[in-house]
C-alpha positions as CSV (number, residue, x, y, z in Angstrom):
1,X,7.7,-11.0,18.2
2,X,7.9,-7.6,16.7
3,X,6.5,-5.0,18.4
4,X,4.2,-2.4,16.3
5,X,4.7,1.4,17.3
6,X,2.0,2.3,14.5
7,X,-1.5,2.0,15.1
8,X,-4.0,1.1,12.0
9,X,-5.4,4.4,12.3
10,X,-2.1,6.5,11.5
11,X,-1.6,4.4,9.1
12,X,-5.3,4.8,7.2
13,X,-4.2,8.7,7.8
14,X,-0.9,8.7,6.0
15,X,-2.0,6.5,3.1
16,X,-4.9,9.5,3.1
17,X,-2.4,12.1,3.0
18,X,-0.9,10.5,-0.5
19,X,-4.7,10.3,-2.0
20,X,-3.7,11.5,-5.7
21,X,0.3,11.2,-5.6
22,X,2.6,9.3,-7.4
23,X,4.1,6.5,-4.8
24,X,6.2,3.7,-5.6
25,X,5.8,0.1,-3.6
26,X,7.1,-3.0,-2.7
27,X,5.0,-5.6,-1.7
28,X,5.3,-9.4,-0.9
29,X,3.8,-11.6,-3.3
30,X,5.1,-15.0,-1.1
31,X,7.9,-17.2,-0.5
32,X,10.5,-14.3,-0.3
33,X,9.2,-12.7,-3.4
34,X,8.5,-8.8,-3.8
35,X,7.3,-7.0,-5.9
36,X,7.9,-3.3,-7.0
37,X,4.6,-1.3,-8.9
38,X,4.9,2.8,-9.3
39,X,1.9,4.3,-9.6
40,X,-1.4,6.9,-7.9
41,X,-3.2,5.6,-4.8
42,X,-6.8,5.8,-6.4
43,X,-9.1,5.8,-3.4
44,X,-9.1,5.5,0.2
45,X,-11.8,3.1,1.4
46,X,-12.1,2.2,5.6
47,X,-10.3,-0.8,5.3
48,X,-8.3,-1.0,2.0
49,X,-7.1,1.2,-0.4
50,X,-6.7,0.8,-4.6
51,X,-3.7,2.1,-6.3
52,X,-3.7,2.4,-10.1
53,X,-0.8,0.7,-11.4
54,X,1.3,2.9,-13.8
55,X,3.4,0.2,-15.5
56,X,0.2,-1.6,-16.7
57,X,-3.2,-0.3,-18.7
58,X,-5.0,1.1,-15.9
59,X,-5.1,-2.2,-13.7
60,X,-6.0,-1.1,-10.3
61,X,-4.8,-3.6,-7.0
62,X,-6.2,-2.9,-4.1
63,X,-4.1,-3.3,-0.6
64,X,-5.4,-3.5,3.2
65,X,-3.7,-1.6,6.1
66,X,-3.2,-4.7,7.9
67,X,-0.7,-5.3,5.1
68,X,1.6,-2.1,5.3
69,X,1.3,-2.7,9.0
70,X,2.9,-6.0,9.0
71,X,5.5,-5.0,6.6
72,X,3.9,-7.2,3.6
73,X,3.6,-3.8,1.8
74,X,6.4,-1.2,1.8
75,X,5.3,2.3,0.3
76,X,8.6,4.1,-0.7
């Protein structure tokens, strides 16, 4: 078992701290597969944030802090 050294809280803060900026991701879509999107995070909500994708026409996804915490979503 993996041992967390980041607390959901520090996490919701640094995710804050890149409110408007251009980020680039990697996230697990299953079975091994990721997934790298560029783009802004959007808005910061208490338990997920939305990041408008640059690649695409203004499609928005929407991630939860659990996920960066676990390592499902990598922000670069």
């Amino acid at each position: 078992m993996r041992k967390i050294s980041v607390s959901i809280d520090e996490i919701k803060a640094r995710v804050l701290a890149l409110k408007g900026s251009e980020i680039e991701m990697k996230y697990n879509k299953g079975r091994k597969r990721f997934d790298t999107i560029s783009g802004t995070i959007k808005d910061v909500y208490p338990s997920v944030f939305t990041v408008c994708v640059k690649d695409s026409s203004g499609q928005i996804q929407t991630f939860s802090y659990y996920d960066v915490l676990c390592g499902n979503v990598i922000i670069l």
